[in-house]
LUMSEPA-500157 format. One record per residue (C-alpha): residue in three letters; x, y, z. Coordinates in pm, whole numbers, plus 50000, padded with zeros to 5 digits. Layout:
BEGIN
ALAXYZ ...
***
This chain:
BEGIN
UNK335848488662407 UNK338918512562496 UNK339998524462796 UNK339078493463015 UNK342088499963233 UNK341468538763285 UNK339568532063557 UNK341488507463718 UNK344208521263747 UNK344348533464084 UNK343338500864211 UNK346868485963986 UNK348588512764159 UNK347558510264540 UNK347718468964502 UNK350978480764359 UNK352358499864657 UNK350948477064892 UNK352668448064798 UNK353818421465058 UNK357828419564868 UNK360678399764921 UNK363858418764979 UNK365188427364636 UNK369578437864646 UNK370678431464274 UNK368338450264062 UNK368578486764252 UNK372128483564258 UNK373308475863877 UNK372978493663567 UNK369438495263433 UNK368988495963054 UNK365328506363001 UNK363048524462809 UNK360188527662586 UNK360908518762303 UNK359478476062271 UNK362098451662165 UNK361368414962061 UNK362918383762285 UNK367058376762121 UNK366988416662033 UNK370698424562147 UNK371998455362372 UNK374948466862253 UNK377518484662484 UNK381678493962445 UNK384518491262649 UNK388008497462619 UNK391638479562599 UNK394518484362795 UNK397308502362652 UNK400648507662728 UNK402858538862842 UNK404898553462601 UNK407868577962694 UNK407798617962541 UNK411378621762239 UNK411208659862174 UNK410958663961829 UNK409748695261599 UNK407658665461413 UNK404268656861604 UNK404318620761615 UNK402088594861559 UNK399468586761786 UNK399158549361902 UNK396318532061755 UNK393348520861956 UNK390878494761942 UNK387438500362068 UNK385728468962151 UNK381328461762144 UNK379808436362396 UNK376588424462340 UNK373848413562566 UNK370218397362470 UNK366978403362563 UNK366358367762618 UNK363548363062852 UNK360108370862828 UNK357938373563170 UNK354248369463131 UNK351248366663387 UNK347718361763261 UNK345128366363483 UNK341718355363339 UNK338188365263438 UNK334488355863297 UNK331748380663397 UNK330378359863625 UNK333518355863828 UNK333478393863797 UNK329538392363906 UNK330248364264215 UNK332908388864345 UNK331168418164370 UNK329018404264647 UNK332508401364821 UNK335728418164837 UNK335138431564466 UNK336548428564119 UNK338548464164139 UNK339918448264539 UNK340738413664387 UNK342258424264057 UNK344438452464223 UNK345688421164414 UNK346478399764115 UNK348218425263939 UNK350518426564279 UNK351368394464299 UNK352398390263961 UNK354788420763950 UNK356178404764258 UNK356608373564090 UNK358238391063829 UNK360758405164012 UNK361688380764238 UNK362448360063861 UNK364758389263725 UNK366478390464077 UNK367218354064090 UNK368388361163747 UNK371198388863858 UNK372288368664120 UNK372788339863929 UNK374748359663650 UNK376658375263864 UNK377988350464135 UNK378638331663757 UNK380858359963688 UNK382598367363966 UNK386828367763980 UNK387638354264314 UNK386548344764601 UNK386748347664985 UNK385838332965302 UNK384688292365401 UNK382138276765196 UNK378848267465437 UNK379668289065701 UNK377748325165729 UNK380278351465767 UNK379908377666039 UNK381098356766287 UNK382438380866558 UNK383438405966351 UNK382818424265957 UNK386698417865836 UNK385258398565590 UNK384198427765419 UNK387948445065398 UNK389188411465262 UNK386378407964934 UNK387338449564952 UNK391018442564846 UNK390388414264617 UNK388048444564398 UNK391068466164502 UNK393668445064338 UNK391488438964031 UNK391398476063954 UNK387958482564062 UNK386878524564092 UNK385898525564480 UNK383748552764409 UNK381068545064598 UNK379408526864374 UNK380148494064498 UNK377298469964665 UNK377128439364910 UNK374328421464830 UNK373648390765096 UNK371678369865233 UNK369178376965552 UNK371418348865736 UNK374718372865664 UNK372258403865716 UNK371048390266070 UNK374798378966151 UNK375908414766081 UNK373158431766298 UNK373948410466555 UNK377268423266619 UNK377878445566933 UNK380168472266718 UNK377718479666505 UNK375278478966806 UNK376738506167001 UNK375988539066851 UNK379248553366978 UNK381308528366799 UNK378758528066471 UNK378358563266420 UNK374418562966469 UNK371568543866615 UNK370128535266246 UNK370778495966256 UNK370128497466638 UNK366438514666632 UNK365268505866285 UNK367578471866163 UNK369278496865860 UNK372408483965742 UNK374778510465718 UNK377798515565423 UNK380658496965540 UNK384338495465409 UNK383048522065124 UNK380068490865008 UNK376558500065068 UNK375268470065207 UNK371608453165094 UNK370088420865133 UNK368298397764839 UNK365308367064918 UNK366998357664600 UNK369908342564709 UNK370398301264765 UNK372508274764798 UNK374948267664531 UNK375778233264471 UNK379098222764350 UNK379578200564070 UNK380318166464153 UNK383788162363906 UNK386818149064079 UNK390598146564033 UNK391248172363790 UNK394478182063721 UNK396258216363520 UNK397218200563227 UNK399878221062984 UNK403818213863005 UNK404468255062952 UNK402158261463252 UNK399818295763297 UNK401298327463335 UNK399858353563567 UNK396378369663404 UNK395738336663190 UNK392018329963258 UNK391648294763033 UNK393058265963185 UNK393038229263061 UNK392128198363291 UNK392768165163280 UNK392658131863435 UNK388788142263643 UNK386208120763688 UNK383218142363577 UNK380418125263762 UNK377388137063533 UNK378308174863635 UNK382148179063632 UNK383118214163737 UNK380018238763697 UNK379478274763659 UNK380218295163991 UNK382208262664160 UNK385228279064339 UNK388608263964282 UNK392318263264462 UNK395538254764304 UNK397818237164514 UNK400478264064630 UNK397908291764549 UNK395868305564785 UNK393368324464595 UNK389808308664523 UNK389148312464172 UNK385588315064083 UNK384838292063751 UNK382938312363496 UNK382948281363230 UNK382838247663371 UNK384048212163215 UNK380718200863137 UNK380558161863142 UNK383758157763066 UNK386568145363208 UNK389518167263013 UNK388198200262962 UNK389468240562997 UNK387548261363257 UNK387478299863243 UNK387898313363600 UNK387088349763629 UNK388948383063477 UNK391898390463611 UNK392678356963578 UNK395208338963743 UNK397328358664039 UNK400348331264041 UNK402258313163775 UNK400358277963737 UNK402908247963698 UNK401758216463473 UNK399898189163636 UNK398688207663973 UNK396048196864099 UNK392658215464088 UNK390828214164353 UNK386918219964394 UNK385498238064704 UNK382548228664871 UNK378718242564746 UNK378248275564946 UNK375838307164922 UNK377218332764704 UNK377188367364834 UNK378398389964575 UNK380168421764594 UNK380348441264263 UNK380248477164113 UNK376868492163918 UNK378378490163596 UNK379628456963593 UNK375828441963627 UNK373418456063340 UNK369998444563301 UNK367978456863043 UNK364068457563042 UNK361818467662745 UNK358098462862705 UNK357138433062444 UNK356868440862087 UNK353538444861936 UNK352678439261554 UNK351958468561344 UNK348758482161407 UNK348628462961709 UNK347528431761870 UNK343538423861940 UNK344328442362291 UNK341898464262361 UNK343638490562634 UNK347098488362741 UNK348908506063061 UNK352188511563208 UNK352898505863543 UNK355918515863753 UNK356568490264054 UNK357978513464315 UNK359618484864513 UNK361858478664260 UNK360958505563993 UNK361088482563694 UNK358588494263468 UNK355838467463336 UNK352568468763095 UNK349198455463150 UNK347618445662856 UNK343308436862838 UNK342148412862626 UNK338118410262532 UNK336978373062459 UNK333538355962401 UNK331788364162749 UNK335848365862923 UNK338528387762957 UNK342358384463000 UNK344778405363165 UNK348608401863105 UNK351228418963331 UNK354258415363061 UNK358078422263018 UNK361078410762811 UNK364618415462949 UNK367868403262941 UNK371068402763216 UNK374708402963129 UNK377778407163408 UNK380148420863199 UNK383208428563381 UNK384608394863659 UNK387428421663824 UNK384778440263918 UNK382658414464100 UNK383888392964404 UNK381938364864645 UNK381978365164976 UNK381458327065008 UNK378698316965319 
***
């Protein structure tokens, strides 16, 4: 039977714009990698970058010299997720229904809930890999920022500034409604005098700030800090400024040592490194902290210090978050589908398919996806710590 979904569709679509969402920040602001073409889960993304290179001076000469060779570099990321929702009905559940809401009403709503369950998963996702990723940090762990005031936002500003990051106006806040609330809240931004409309005022928009347009994301949480102890830097040489690998000793690792997205302080130094590799369960171990690396020379046996678990708001540029989306790959000839549809979710506009299935007296639906995230460039993310 082909074409089962023809007729549905405007029901997938409605339940579609309809949907009851969580506030979604990461995926409209970072690079999205998608198209038509179905990949299979591990397929990689491939994208370049560049090296730095160094300024040469100008000798006249009537010889053109040679040019200084460059390296162009790949990065791969993976498609390594698949996202599946399956949403089975017999005919007499489709019979039963019908004296009810109906089976178009019901199924619209199905289909709803799963894209938003899907999204809210690829969301937590980008949050996760980027606060992971980030370079450095600012502000006091546990406490919401937006006290009295948004100078929070010029300081996580100049840390992207110092790393080298375009302010081009591509640049996004992404926080959490407790930030967002804190920020509303404040009489400067009340006054339409002082913030240069009545948008947050009459309809709660937050405006572009300090040259970041600001969102918020339901998929922000708590981070909890790993429970290692009494580290210290451990190389006689020390780290030079830029060094991003640093060895530990002497910790106490306490199951969880130092984890992924921890924030650390070197005594004398008073940046907050974010930790993009932890130890592990180890007690001697190197951690990467986030590109640009260190800003200070780092002197043997220092002691590393672990800040306490905080929610990561994250300030970054589109291009340094990518997240690619493809439909699932099919076998040739195709699978015992028997209709198949595309479906754009204009909350977030990720694109999805919904595949029907025909059993023994049953049918399946499957809302479906395979995708992958990758923060490739730490200068060009930053976490405003709450």
């Amino acid at each position: 039977m082909a074409n089962v979904l023809t007729d549905l569709a405007a029901d997938i679509y409605k339940a579609a714009d309809m949907v009851g969402r969580e506030l979604t920040g990461f995926i409209p602001s970072a690079t999205i990698n998608a198209g038509s073409e179905r990949a299979a889960l591990n397929d990689p993304v491939r994208s370049h970058f560049t090296r730095a290179v160094s300024v040469g001076t100008i000798t006249a000469s009537m010889t053109v010299p040679e040019g200084t060779d460059q390296t162009v570099d790949s990065k791969t990321m993976t498609l390594d997720t698949t996202a599946s929702v399956k949403i089975p009905w017999t005919g007499e559940d489709m019979r039963h229904v019908q004296n009810g809401s109906g089976f178009e009403t019901i199924y619209g709503d199905q289909v709803r809930q799963a894209i938003r369950a899907i999204v809210n998963q690829i969301e937590v996702a980008m949050w996760s890999a980027a606060y992971k990723a980030s370079s450095r940090a600012y502000g006091t762990a546990g406490t919401a920022p937006f006290a009295s005031a948004f100078t929070e936002l010029a300081q996580i500003r100049k840390i992207l500034a110092d790393n080298g990051c375009p302010m081009d106006g591509n640049i996004t806040c992404v926080l959490d409604t407790t930030a967002g609330a804190r920020l509303r809240a404040l009489t400067q931004l009340q006054k339409v005098n002082e913030a240069g409309g009545s948008e947050l005022l009459r309809q709660g928009t937050l405006l572009d700030l300090q040259g970041m347009m600001l969102k918020e994301s339901a998929g922000i949480s708590v981070h909890t800090k790993g429970a290692g102890t009494g580290y210290d830097v451990d190389l006689t040489a020390g780290y030079a400024v830029g060094d991003t690998t640093i060895h530990l000793d002497g910790g106490t690792a306490n199951t969880t040592g130092i984890k992924a997205g921890d924030v650390v302080t070197f005594a004398g130094d008073t940046n907050k490194y974010v930790v993009n590799t932890g130890t592990g369960n180890n007690a001697e171990a190197d951690i990467v902290i986030g590109s640009p690396g260190m800003r200070a020379t780092l002197a043997d046996t220092v002691e590393a210090t672990v800040g306490d678990s905080y929610t990561p708001n994250v300030v970054f540029h589109r291009s340094a978050l990518e997240l690619a989306i493809r439909p699932y790959a099919q076998p040739l000839g195709g699978d015992s589908a028997v209709d198949a549809l595309v479906v754009q979710d204009p909350w977030s506009g990720l694109v999805f398919e919904v595949r029907a299935y025909k059993g023994y007296g049953k049918a399946m639906f499957d809302v479906q996806c395979v995708y992958g995230v990758k923060a490739w460039k730490p200068d060009h993310i930053a976490t405003l710590l709450g």
